[in-house]
Structures are given as C-alpha cells and as structure tokens.
N, C-alpha and C positions, 0 to 999 in steps of 0.2 A: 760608653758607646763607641768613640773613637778610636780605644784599645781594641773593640770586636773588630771593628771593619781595620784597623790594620794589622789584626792577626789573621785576619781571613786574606788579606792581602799578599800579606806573605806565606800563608799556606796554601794560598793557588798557583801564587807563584813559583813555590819548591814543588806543587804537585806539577807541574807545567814544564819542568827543565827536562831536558834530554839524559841518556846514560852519561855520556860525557860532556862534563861541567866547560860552559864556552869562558871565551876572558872574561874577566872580572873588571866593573869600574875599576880607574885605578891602575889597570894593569896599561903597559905601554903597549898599542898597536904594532906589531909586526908590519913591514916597510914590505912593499912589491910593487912590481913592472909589471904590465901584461898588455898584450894587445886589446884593445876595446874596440865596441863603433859607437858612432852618433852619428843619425842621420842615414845608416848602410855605407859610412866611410871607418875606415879604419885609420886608428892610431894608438903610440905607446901611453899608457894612462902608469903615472907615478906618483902614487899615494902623495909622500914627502911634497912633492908638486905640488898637489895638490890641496894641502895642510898649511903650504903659503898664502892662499886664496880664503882659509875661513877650514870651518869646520866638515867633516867629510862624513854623510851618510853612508854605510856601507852594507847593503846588504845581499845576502846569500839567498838564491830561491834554487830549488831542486831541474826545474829544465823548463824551455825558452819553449814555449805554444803548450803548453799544459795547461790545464782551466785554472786552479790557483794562479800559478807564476802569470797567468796573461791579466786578469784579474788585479793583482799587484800592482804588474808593470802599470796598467792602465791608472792607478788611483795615483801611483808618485807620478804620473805625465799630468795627472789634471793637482798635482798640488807643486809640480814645480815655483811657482809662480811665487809661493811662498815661502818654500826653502831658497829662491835665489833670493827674496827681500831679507833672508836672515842672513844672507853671505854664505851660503852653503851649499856644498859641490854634493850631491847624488849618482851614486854609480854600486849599478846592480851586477852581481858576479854567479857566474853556474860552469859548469863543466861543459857547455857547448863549446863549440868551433864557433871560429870567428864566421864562417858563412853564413851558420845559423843565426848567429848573432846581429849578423849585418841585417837580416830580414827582418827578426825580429824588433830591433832598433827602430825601425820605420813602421813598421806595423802594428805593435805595439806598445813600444816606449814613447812611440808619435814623433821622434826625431826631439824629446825633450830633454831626456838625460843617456847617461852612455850605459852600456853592457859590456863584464868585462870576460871573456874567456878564462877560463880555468882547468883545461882539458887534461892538465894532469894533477888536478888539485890539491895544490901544492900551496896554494893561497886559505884554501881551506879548510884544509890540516892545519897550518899557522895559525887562522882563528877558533881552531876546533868546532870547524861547521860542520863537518860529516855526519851524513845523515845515516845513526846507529844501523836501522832496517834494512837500507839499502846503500850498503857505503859506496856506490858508484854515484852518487848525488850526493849534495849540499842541502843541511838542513836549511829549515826555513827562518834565517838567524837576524839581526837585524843590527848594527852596530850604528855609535854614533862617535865619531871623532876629534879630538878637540886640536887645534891648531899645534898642541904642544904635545902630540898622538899620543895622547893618552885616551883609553877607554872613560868614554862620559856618561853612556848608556849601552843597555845590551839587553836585547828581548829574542828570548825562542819560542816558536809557537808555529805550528804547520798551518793554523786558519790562517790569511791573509790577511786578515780583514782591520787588522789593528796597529799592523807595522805601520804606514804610512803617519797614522794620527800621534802615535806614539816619539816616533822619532821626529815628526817636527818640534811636539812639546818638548820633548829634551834640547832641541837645538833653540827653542824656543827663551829655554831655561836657561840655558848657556851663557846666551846676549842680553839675557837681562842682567845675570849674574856680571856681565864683564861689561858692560855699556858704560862709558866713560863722562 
C-alpha cells in the first residue's frame, strides 16, 4: 500500500514539473541583491543576509495583482506568524517594478513579508523559474533555503494553493531536524 501511494507520489510529481528542470535539493542557491519593499518601502534584500537570520522561503509567482499571485501573496501574510516562530525570512519575487511592488506589498502582502523586483529576471534564470509559456514571467516555483543555502525544498505548480502549506512543512522539517 505504501509503495502505491509513493509511486503515485512521485508520478504526480514528474507529471507536475515544468519543461525545464528547477534546482534540485541539494543543489547550492544562487546568491542575489535586489531591490524589494515591505510595508510600500523600499530596500536592498541579500539573500546571504538573509541566510544569517534562519532559513529563506523563496518564491517565484508570475505578476503582482493577478488572481493567483494575490491569492498567494495573501495566504503567506496570514501564515507569517508561523514561519517567523520557525526563524524564517519569506520573500516573494516576479518581474514587476519596484512601484508595482511597493503597492502590492501593502495591499496584498498586508505589509507581512517583502517582494522582491526581478525586472530583468536575472534571479530567475539563476533559479530556473521561467515560466516555459510565457517567458516574460516567472513560473510559479517555490524554494525553501537552508541557512547553509543550500536547496532543502522545491515545488512547481501554477495552482497556488499548496505553496504556502508545503514550504512551511519543509521549514518545519528543517527545525526539527536541526533543534539542538
């Protein structure tokens, strides 16, 4: 019984990956700078920074007031609460302007976690988020980061609806794994 459900596990999951394969657990995160906001303020967000503080949720959503990405944005503001009890930084990244971002930050993110610009997606080419369809947007990728940036988790899937629950249990996983 066990064997069915995690062959089916994993054939939903290779049925579920994109044309091009994202990083791999395992694999070291690619390091960036980019302008972000939190709150409709702007500032430089630096991954490595940020990897001092705990582990780094990172994900990719395709554009900033689209019914998905708002949908998202909205579910990581109401589970903030519980990636910061795990020591973990959240920041969501798309190809908008930081202006767009600034609004959206507030309006959407509810001023809980940051958004990061990626207008020349150059962050996500590095994580191979590009989204195959329409390569002017970021797939809908979802990365989890471990202090020592290394890939811990990685989930593609365009429904929204599962990133949020997913990557906290990995971060979840993480702190049990490493709890002293």
């Amino acid at each position: 019984m066990m064997k069915n459900v995690l062959a089916g596990l994993v054939l939903a999951a290779a049925l579920s990956l994109p044309a091009a394969a994202a990083l791999k657990v395992g694999d070291t995160a690619p390091d960036f700078t980019t302008q972000a906001s939190l709150g409709g303020k702007v500032f430089d967000f630096h991954l490595a920074d940020a990897l001092k503080q705990g582990p780094v949720v990172l994900y990719f959503y395709p554009a900033a007031f689209t019914t998905g990405c708002t949908f998202e944005a909205h579910a990581f503001a109401d589970a903030m609460d519980r990636f910061k009890a795990l020591g973990a930084t959240v920041i969501g990244v798309s190809h908008d302007n930081i202006e767009t971002l600034n609004k959206f930050s507030v309006s959407e993110c509810r001023s809980k976690f940051p958004v990061a610009s990626d207008a020349d997606q150059h962050i996500m080419k590095a994580y191979d988020a590009v989204l195959a369809k329409h390569p002017e947007y970021a797939d809908r990728t979802s990365y989890v980061i471990a202090p020592d940036g290394k890939v811990i988790y990685e989930y593609t899937d365009m429904n929204w609806e599962h990133h949020v629950e997913n990557t906290l249990a990995a971060v979840q996983k993480w702190r049990d794994d490493h709890a002293h």
